[in-house]
C-alpha positions as CSV (number, residue, x, y, z in Angstrom):
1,X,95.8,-33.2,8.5
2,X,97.1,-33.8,12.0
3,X,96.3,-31.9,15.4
4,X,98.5,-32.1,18.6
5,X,96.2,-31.2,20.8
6,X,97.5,-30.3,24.8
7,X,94.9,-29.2,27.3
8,X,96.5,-26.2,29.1
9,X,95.9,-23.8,31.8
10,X,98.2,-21.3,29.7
11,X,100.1,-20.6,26.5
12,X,101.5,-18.1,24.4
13,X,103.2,-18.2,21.2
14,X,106.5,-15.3,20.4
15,X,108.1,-14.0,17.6
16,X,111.6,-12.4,17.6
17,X,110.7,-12.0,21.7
18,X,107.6,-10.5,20.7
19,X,104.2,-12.2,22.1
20,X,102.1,-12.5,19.1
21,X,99.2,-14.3,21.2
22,X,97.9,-16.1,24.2
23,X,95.6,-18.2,26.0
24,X,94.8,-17.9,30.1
25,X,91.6,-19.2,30.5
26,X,90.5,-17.8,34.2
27,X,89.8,-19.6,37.2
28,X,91.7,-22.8,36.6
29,X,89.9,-23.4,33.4
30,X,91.3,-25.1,30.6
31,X,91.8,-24.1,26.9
32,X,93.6,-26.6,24.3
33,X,96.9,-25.6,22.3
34,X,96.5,-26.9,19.0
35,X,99.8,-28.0,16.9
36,X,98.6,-28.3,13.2
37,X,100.2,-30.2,10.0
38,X,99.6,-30.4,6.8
39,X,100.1,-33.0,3.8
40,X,99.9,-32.5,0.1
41,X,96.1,-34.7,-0.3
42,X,94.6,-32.7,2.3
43,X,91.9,-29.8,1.5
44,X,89.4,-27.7,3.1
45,X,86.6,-30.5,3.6
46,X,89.7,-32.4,6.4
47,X,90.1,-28.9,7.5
48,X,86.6,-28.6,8.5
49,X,86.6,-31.9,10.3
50,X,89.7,-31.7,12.2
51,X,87.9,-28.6,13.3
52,X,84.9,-30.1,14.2
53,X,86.5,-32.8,15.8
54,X,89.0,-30.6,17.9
55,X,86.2,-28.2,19.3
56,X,84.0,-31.7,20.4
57,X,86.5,-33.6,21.7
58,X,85.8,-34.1,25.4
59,X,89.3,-33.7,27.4
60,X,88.6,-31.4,29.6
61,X,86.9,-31.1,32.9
62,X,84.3,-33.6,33.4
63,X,84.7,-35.2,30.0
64,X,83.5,-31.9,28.7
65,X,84.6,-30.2,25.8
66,X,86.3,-27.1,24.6
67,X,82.7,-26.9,22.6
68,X,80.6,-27.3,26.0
69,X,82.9,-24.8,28.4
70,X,83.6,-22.7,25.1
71,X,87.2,-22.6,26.1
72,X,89.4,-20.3,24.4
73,X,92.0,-22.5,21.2
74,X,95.7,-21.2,20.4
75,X,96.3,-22.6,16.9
76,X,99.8,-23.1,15.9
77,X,100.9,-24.7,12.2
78,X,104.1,-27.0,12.5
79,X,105.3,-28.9,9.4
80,X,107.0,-31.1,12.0
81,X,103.9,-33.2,12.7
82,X,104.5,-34.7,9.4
83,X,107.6,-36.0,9.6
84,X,109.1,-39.6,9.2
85,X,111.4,-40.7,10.9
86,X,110.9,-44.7,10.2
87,X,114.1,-45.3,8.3
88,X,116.6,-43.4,9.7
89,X,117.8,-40.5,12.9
90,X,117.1,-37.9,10.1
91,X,113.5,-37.0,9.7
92,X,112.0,-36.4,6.1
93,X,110.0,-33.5,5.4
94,X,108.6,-34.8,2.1
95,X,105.0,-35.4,3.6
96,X,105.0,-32.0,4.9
97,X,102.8,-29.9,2.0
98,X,104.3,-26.7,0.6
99,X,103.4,-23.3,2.4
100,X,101.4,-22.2,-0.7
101,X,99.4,-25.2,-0.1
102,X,99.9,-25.8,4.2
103,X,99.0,-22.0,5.1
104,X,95.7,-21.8,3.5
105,X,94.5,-24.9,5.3
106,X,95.6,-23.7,8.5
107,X,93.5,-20.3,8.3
108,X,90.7,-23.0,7.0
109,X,91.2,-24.7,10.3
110,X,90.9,-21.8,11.9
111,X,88.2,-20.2,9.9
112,X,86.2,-23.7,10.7
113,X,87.0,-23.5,14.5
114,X,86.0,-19.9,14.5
115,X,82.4,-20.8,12.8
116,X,81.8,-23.3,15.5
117,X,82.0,-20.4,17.6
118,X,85.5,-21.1,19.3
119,X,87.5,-18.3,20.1
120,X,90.9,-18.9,18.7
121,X,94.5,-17.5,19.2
122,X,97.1,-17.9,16.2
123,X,101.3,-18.0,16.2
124,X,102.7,-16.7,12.9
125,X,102.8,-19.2,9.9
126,X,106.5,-19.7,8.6
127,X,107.6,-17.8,11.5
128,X,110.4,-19.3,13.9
129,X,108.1,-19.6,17.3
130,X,108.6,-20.1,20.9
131,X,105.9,-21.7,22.5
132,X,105.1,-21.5,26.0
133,X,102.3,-24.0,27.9
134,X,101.4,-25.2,31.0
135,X,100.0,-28.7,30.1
136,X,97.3,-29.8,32.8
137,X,97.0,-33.1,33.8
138,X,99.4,-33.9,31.2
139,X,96.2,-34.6,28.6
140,X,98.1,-34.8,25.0
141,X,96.0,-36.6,22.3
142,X,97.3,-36.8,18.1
143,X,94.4,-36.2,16.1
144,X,94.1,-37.2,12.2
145,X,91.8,-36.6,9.2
């Protein structure tokens, strides 16, 4: 599993113009907009620890975590993060796992984050998003499992 993790004073996810969620942490706080992949060996034990690792990882103010500030997640899945693009300009998919397999990790992932006690925002799996931020600082950081 990957994580694209951006530390943002906003961001919203929309469907068909529609906002589906949001982050806005208040008073120039920060929350973290989390871009997740899947592959075909992952499983709920990586989705656990990517969780774990996302809610602990100390990028935001004063080398503080999400964890520590208990600042608010918007968790979006995105196939894209698995793509490779080594051999030529067109990008293969074929790491990317299959939804039946990808969409129950994500609501793992989520599951996970929300047992740590984050409070956590979700765009719409499969769905064609727009995705909104305001990236603070910039702080951008790929995480793996």
């Amino acid at each position: 599993m990957r994580a694209l993790v951006q530390r943002v004073t906003t961001a919203a996810v929309s469907v068909d113009g529609t906002e589906v969620a949001r982050i806005s942490p208040a008073d120039g706080a920060h929350g973290l907009l989390v871009l997740v992949g899947v592959t075909h060996d992952d499983d709920a034990a990586k989705a656990a620890t990517l969780a774990r690792k996302v809610w602990t990882m100390r990028i935001l103010d004063e080398e503080r975590s999400a964890s520590d500030l208990n600042a608010p997640l918007l968790v979006v899945s995105q196939f894209t993060l698995m793509a490779d693009t080594r051999k030529s300009r067109r990008p293969s998919w074929s790491a990317a796992a299959p939804r039946p397999v990808a969409e129950p990790l994500v609501d793992e992932f989520v599951a996970a984050l929300r047992a740590l006690g984050a409070d956590v925002a979700t765009g719409v799996f499969g769905a064609h998003m727009e995705v909104s931020l305001v990236n603070d600082g910039p702080v951008t950081l790929l995480l793996e499992v």
